[in-house]
PDB file with SEQRES, HELIX, SHEET and CRYST1 records, atoms N, CA, C and O in Angstrom:
SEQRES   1 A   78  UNK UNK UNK UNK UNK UNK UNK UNK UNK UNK UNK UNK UNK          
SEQRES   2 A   78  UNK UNK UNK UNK UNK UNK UNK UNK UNK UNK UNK UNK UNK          
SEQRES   3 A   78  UNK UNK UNK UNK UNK UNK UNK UNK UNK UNK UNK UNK UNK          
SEQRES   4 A   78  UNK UNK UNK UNK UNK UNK UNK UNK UNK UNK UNK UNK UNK          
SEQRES   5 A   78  UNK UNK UNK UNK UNK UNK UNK UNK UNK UNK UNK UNK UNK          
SEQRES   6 A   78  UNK UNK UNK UNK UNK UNK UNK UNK UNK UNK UNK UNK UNK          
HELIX    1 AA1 UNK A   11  UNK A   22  1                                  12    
HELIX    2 AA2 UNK A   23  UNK A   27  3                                   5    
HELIX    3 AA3 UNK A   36  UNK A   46  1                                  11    
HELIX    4 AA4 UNK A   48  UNK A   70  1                                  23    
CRYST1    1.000    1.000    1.000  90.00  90.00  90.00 P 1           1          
ATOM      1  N   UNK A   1       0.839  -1.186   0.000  1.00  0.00           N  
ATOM      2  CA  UNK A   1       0.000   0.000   0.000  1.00  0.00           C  
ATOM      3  C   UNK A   1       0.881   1.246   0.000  1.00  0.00           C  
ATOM      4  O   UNK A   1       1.930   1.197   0.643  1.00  0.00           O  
ATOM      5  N   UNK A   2       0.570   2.309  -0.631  1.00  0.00           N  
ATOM      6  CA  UNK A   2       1.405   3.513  -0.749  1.00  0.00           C  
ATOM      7  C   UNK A   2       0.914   4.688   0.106  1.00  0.00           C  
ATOM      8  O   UNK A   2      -0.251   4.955   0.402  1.00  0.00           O  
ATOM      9  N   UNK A   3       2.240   5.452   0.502  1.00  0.00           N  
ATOM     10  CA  UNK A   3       1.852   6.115   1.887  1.00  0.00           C  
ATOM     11  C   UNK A   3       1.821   7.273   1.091  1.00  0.00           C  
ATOM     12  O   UNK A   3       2.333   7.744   0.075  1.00  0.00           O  
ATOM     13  N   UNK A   4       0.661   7.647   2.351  1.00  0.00           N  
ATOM     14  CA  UNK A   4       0.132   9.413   1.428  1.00  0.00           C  
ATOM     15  C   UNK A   4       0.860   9.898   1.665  1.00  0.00           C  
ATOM     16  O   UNK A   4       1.652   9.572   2.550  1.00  0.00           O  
ATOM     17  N   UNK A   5       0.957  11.479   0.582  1.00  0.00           N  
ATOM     18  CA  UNK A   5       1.486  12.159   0.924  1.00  0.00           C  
ATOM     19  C   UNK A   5       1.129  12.926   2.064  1.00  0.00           C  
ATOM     20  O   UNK A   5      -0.066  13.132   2.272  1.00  0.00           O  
ATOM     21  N   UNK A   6       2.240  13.509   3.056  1.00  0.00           N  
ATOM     22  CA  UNK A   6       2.027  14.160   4.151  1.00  0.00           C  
ATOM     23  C   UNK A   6       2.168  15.675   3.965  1.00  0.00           C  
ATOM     24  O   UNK A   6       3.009  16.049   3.147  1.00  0.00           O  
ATOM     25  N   UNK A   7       1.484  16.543   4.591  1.00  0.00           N  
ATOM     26  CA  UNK A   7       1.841  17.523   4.423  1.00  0.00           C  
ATOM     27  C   UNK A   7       2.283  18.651   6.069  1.00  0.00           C  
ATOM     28  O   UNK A   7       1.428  18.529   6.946  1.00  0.00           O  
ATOM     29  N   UNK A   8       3.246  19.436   6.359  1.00  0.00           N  
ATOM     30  CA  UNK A   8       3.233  19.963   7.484  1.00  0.00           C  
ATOM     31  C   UNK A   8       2.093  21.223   7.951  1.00  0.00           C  
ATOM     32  O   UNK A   8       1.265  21.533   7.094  1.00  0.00           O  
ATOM     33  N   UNK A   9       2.060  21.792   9.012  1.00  0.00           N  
ATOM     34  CA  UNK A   9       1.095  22.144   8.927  1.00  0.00           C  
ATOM     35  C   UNK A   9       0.876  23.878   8.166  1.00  0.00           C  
ATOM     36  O   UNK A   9      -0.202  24.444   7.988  1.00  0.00           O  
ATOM     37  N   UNK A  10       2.644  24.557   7.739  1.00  0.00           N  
ATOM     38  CA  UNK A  10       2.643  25.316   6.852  1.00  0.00           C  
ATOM     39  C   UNK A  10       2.071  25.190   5.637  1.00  0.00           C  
ATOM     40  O   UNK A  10       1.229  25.877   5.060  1.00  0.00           O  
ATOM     41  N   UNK A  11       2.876  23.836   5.220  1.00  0.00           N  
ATOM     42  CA  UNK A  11       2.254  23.609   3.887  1.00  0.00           C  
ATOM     43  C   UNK A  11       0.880  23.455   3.705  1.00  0.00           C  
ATOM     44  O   UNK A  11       0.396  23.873   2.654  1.00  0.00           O  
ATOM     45  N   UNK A  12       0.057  22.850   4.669  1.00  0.00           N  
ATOM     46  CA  UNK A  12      -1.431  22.539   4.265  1.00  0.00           C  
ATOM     47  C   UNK A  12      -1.966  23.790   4.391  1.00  0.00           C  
ATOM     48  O   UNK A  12      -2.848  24.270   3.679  1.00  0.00           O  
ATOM     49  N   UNK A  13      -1.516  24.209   5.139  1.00  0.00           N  
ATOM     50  CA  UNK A  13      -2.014  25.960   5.375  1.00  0.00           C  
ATOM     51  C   UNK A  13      -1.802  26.528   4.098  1.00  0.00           C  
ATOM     52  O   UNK A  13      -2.818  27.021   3.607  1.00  0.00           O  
ATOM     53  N   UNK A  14      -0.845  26.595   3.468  1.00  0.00           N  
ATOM     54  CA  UNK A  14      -0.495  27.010   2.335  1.00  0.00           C  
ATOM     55  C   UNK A  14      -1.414  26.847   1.099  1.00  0.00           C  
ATOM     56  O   UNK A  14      -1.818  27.730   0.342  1.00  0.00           O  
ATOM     57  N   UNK A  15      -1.601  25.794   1.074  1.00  0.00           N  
ATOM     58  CA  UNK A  15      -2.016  25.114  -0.343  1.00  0.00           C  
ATOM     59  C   UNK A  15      -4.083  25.216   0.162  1.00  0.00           C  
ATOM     60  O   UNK A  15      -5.041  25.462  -0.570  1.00  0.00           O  
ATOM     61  N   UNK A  16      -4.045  24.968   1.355  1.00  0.00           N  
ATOM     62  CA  UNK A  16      -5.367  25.215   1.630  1.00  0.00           C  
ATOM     63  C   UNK A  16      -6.104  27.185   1.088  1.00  0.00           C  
ATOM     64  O   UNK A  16      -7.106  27.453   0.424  1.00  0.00           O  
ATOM     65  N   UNK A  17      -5.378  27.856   1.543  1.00  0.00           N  
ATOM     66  CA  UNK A  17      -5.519  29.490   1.004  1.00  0.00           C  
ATOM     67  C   UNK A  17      -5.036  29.349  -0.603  1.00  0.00           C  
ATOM     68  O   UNK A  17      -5.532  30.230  -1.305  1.00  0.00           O  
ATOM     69  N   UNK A  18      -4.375  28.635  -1.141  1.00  0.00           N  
ATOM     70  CA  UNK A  18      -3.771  28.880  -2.375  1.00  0.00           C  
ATOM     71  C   UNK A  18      -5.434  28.321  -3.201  1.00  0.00           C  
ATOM     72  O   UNK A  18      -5.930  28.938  -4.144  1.00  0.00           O  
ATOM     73  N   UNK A  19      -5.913  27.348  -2.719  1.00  0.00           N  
ATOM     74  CA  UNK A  19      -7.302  27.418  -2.954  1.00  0.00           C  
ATOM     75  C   UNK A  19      -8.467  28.145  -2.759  1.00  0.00           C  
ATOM     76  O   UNK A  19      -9.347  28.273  -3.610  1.00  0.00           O  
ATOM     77  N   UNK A  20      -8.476  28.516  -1.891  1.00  0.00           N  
ATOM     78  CA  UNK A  20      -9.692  29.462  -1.345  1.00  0.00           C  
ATOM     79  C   UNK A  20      -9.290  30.748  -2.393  1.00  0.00           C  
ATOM     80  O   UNK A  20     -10.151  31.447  -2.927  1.00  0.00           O  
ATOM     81  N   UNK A  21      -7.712  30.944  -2.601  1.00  0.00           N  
ATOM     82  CA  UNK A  21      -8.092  32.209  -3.682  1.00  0.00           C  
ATOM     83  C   UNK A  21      -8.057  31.625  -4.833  1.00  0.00           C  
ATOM     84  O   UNK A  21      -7.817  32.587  -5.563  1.00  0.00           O  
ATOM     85  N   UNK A  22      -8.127  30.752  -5.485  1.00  0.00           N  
ATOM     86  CA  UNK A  22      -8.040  30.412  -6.787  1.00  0.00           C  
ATOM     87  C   UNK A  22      -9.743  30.378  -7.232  1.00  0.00           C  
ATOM     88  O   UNK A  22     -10.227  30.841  -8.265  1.00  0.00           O  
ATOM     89  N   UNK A  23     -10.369  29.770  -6.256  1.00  0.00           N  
ATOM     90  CA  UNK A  23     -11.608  29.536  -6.184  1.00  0.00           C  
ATOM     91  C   UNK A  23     -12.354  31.109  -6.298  1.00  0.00           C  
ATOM     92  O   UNK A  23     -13.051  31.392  -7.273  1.00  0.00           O  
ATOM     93  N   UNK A  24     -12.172  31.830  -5.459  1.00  0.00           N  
ATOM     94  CA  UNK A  24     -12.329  33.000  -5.704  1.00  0.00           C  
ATOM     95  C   UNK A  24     -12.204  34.459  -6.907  1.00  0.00           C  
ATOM     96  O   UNK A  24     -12.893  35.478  -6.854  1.00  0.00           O  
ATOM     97  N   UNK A  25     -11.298  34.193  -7.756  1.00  0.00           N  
ATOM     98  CA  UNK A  25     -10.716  34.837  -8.268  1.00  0.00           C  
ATOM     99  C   UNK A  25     -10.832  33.895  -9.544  1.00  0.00           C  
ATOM    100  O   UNK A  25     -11.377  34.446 -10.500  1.00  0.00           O  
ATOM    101  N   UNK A  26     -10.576  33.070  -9.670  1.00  0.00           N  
ATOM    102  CA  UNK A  26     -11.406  32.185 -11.307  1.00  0.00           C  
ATOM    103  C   UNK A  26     -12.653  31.782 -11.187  1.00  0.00           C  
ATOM    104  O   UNK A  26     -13.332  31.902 -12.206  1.00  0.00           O  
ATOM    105  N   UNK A  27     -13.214  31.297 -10.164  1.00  0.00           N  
ATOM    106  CA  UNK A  27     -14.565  30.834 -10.269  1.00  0.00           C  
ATOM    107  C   UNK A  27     -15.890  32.074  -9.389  1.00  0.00           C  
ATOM    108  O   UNK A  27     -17.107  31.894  -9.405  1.00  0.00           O  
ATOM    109  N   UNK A  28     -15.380  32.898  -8.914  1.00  0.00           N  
ATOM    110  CA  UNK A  28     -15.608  34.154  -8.182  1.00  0.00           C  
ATOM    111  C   UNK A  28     -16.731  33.681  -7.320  1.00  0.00           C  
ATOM    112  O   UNK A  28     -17.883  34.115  -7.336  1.00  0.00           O  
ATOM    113  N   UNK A  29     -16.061  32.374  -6.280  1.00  0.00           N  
ATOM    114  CA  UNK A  29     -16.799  32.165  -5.384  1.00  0.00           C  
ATOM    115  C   UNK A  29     -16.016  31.476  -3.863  1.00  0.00           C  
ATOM    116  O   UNK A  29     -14.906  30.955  -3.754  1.00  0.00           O  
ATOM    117  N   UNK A  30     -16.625  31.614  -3.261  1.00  0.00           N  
ATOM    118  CA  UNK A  30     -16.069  31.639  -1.432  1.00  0.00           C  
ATOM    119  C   UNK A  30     -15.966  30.113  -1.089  1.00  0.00           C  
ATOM    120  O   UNK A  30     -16.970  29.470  -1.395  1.00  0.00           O  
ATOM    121  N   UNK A  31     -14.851  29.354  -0.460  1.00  0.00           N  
ATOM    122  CA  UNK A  31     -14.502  28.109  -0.723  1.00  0.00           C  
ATOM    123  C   UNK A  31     -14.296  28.033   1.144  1.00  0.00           C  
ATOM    124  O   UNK A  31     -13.220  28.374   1.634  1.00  0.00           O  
ATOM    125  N   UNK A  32     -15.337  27.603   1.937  1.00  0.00           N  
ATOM    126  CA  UNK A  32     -14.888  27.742   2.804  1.00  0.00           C  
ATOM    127  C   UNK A  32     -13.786  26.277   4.038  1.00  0.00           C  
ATOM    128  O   UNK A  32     -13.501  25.096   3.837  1.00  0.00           O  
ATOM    129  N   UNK A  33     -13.637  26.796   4.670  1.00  0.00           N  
ATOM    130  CA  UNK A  33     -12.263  26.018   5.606  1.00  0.00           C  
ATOM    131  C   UNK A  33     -12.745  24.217   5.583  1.00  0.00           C  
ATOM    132  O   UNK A  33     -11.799  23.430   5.556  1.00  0.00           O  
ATOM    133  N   UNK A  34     -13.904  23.737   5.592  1.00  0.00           N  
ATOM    134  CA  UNK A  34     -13.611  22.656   5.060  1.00  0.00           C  
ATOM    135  C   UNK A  34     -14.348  22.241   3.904  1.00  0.00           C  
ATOM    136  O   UNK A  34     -14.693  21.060   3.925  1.00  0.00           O  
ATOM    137  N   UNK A  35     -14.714  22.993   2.787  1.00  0.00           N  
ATOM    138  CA  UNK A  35     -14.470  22.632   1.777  1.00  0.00           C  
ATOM    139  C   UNK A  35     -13.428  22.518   0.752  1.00  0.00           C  
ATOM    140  O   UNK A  35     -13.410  21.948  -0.338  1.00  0.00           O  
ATOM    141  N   UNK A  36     -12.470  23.292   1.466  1.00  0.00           N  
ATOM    142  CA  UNK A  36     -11.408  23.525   0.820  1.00  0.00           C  
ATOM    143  C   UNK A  36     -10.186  22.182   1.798  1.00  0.00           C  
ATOM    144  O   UNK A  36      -9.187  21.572   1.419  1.00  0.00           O  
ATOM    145  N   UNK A  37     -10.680  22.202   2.664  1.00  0.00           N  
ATOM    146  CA  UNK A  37      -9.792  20.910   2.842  1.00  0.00           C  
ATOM    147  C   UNK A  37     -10.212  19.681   2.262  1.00  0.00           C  
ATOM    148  O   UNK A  37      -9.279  19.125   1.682  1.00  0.00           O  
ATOM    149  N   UNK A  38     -11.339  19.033   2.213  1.00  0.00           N  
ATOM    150  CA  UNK A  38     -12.006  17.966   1.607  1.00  0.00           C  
ATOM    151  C   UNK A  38     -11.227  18.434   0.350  1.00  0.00           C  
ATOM    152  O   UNK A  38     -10.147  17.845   0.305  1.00  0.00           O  
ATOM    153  N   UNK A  39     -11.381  19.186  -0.561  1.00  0.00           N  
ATOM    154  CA  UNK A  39     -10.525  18.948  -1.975  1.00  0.00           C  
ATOM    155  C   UNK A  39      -9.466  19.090  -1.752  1.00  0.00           C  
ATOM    156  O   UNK A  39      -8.847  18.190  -2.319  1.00  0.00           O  
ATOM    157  N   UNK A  40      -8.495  20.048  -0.963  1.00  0.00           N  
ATOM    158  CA  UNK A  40      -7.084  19.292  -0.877  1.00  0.00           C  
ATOM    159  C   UNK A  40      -6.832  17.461  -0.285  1.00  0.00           C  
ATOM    160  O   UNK A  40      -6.017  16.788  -0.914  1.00  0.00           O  
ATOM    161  N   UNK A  41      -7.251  17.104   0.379  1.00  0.00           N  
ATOM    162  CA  UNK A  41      -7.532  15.742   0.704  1.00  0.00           C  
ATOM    163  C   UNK A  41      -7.891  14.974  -0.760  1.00  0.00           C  
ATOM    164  O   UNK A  41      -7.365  13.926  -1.137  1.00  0.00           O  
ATOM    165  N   UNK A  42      -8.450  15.398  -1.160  1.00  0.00           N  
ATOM    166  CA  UNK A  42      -9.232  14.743  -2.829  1.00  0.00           C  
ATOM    167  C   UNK A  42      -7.989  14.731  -3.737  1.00  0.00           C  
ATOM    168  O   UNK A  42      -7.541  13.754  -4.337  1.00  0.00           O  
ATOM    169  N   UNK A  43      -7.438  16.185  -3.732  1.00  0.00           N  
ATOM    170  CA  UNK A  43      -5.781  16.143  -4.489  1.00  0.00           C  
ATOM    171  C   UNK A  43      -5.147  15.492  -4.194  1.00  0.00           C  
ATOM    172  O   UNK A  43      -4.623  14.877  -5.123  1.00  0.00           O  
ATOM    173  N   UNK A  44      -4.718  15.127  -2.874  1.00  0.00           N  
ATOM    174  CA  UNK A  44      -4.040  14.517  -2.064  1.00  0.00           C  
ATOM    175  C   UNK A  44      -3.965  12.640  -2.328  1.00  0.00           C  
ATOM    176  O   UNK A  44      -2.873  12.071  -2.360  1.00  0.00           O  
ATOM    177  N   UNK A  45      -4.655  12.242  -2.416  1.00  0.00           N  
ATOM    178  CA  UNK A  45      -5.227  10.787  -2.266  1.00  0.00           C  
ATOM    179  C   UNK A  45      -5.345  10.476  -4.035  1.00  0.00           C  
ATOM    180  O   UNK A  45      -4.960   9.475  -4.639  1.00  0.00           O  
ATOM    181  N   UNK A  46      -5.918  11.534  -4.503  1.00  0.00           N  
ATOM    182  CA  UNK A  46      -6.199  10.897  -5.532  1.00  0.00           C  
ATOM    183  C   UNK A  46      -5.277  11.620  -6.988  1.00  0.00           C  
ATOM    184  O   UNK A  46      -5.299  11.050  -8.079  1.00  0.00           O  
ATOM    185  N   UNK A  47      -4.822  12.396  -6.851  1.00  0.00           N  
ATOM    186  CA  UNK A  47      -3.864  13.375  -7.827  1.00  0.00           C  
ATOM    187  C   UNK A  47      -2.509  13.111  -7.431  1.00  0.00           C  
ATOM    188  O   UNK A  47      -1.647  12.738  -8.227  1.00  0.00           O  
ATOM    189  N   UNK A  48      -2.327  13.294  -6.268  1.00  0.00           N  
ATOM    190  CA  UNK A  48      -0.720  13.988  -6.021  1.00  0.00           C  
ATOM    191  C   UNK A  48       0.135  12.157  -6.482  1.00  0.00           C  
ATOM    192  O   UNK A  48       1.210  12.087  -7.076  1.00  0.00           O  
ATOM    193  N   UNK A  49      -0.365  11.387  -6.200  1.00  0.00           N  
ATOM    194  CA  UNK A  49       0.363  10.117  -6.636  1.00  0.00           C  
ATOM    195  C   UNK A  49       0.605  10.013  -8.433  1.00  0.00           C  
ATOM    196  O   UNK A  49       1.580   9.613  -9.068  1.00  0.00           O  
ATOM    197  N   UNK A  50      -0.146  10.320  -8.692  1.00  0.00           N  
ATOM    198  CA  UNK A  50       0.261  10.670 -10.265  1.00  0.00           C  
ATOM    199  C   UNK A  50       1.265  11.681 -10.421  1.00  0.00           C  
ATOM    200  O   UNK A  50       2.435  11.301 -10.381  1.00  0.00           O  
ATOM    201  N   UNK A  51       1.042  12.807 -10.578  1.00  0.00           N  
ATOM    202  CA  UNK A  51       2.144  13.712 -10.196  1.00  0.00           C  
ATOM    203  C   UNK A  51       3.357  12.955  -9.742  1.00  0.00           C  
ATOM    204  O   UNK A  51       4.190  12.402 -10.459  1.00  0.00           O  
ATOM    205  N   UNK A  52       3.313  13.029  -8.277  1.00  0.00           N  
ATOM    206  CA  UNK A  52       4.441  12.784  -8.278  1.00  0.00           C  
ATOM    207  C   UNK A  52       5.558  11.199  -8.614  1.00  0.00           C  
ATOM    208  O   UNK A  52       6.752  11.080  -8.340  1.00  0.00           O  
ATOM    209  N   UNK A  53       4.704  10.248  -9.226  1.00  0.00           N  
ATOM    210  CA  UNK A  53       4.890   8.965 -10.183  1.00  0.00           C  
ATOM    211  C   UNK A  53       5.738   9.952 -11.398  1.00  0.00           C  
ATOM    212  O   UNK A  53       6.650   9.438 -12.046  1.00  0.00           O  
ATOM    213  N   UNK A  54       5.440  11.017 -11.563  1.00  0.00           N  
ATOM    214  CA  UNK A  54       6.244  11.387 -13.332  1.00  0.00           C  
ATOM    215  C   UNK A  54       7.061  12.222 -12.709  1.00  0.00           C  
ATOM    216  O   UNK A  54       8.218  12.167 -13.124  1.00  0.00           O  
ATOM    217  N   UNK A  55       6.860  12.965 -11.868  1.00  0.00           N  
ATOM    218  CA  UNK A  55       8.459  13.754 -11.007  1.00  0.00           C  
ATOM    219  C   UNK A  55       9.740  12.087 -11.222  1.00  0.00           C  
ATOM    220  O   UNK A  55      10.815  11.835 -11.765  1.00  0.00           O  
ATOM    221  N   UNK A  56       8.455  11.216 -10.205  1.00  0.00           N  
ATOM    222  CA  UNK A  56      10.152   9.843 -10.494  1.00  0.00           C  
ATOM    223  C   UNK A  56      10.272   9.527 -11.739  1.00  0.00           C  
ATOM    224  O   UNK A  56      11.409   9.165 -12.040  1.00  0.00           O  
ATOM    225  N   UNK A  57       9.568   9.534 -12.509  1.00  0.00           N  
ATOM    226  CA  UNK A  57      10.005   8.955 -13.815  1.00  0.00           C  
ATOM    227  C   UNK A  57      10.708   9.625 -14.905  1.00  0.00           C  
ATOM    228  O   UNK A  57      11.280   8.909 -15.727  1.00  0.00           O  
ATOM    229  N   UNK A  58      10.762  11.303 -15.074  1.00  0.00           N  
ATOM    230  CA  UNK A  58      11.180  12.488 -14.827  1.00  0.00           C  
ATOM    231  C   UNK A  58      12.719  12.286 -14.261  1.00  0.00           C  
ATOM    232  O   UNK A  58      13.542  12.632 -15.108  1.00  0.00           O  
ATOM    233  N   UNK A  59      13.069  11.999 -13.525  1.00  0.00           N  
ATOM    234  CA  UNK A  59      14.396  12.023 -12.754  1.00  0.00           C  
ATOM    235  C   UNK A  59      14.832  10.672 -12.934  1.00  0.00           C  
ATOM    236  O   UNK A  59      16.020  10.624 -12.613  1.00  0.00           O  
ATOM    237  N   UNK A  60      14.452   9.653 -13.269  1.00  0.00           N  
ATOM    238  CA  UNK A  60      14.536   8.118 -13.554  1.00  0.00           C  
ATOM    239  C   UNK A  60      15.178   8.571 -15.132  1.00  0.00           C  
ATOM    240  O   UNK A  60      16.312   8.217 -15.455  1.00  0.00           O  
ATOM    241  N   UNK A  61      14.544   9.163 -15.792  1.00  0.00           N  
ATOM    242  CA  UNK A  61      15.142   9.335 -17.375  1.00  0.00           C  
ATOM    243  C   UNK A  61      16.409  10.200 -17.373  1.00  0.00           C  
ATOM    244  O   UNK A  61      17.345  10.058 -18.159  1.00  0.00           O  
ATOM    245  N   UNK A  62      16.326  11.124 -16.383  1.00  0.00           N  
ATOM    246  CA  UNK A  62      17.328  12.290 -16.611  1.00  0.00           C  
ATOM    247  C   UNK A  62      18.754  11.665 -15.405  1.00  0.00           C  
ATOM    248  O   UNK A  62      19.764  12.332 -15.179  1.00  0.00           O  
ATOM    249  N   UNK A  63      18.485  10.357 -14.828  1.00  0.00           N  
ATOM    250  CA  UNK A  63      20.008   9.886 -14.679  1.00  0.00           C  
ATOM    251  C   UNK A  63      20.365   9.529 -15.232  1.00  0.00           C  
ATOM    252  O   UNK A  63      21.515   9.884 -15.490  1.00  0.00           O  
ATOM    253  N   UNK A  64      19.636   8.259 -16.125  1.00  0.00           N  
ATOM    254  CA  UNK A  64      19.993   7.374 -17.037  1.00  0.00           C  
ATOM    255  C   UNK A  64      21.129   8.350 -18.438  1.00  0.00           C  
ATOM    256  O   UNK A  64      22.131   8.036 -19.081  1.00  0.00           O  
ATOM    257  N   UNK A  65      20.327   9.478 -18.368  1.00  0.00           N  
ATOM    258  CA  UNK A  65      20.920  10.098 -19.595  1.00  0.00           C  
ATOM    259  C   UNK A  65      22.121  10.904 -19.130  1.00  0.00           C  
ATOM    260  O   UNK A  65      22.790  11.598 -19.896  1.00  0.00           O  
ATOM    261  N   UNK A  66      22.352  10.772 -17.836  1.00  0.00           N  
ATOM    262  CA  UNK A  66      23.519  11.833 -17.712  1.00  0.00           C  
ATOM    263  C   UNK A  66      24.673  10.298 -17.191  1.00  0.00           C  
ATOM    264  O   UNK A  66      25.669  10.165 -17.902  1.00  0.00           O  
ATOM    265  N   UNK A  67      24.506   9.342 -16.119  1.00  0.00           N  
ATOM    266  CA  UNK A  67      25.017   8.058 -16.518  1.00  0.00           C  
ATOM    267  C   UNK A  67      25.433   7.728 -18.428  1.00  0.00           C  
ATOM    268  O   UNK A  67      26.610   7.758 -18.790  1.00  0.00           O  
ATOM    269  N   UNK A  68      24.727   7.550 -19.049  1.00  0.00           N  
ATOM    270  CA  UNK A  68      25.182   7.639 -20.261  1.00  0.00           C  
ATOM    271  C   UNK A  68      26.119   8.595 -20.692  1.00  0.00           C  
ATOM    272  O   UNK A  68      27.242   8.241 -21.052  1.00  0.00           O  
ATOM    273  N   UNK A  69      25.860   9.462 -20.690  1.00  0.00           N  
ATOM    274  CA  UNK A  69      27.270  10.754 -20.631  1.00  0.00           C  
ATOM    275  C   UNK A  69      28.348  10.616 -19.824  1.00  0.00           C  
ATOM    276  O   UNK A  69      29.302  11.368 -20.022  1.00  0.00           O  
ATOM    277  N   UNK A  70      28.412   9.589 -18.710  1.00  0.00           N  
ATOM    278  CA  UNK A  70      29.884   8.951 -18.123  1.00  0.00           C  
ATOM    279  C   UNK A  70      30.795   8.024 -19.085  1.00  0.00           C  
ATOM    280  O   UNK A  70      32.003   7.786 -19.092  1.00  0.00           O  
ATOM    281  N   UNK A  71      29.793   7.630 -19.837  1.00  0.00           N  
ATOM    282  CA  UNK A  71      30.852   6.876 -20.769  1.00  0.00           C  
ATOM    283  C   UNK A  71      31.204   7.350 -22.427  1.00  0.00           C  
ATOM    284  O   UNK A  71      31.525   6.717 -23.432  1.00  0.00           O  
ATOM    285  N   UNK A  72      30.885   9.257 -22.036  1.00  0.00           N  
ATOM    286  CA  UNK A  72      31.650   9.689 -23.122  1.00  0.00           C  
ATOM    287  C   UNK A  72      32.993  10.389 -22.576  1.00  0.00           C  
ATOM    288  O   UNK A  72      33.843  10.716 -23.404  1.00  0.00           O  
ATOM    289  N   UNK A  73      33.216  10.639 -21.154  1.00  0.00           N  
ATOM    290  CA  UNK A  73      34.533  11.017 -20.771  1.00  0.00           C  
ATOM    291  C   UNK A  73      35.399   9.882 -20.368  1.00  0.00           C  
ATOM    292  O   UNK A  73      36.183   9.941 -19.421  1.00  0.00           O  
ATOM    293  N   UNK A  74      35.240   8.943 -21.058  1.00  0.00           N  
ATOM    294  CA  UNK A  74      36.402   7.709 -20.807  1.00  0.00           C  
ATOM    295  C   UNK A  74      37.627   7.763 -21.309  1.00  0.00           C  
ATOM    296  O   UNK A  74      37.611   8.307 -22.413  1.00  0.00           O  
ATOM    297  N   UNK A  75      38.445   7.504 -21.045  1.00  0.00           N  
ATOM    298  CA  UNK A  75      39.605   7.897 -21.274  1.00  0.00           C  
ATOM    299  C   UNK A  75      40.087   6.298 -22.290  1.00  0.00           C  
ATOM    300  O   UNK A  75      40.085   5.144 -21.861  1.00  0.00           O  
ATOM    301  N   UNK A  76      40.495   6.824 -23.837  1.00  0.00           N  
ATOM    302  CA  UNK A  76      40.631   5.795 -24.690  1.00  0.00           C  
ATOM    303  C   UNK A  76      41.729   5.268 -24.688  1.00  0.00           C  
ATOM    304  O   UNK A  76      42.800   5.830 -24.458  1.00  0.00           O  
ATOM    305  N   UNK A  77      41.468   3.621 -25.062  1.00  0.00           N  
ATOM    306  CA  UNK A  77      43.023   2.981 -24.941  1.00  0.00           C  
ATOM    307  C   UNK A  77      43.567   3.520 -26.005  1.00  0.00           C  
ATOM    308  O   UNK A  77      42.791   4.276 -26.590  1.00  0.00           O  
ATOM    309  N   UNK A  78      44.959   3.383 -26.641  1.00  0.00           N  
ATOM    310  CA  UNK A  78      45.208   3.342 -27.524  1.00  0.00           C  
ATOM    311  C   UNK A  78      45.759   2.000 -28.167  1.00  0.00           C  
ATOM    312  O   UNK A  78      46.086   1.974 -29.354  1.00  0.00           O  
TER     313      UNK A  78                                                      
END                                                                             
């Protein structure tokens, strides 16, 4: 089973207002303290594992390719 993501209590604070104004200001309506947590929870559980699945896969491609670039500074026999 995969462990949620956690968040501290800056960050949820954070991302909780980063909603309430988004909601406000694109949809020009009032998102209040737990509706706006129920959808961060909803992001949370059900989004942020995708996301962050292509951050690793994202950084999974970009070693491989710089590993590959170790074996263009090899030093040739002669």
């Amino acid at each position: 089973m995969q462990q949620p993501i956690q968040l501290n209590d800056v960050q949820r604070n954070d991302m909780l207002q980063s909603l309430k104004t988004y909601f406000e200001q694109e949809k020009d309506e009032q998102l209040g303290d737990l509706a706006a947590g129920l959808l961060l929870d909803f992001i949370l559980e059900e989004l942020a594992p995708i996301f962050y699945n292509a951050g690793i896969e994202a950084s999974y491609q970009f070693m491989n390719e710089k590993i590959e670039d170790l074996f263009g500074i090899q030093v040739r026999e002669r």
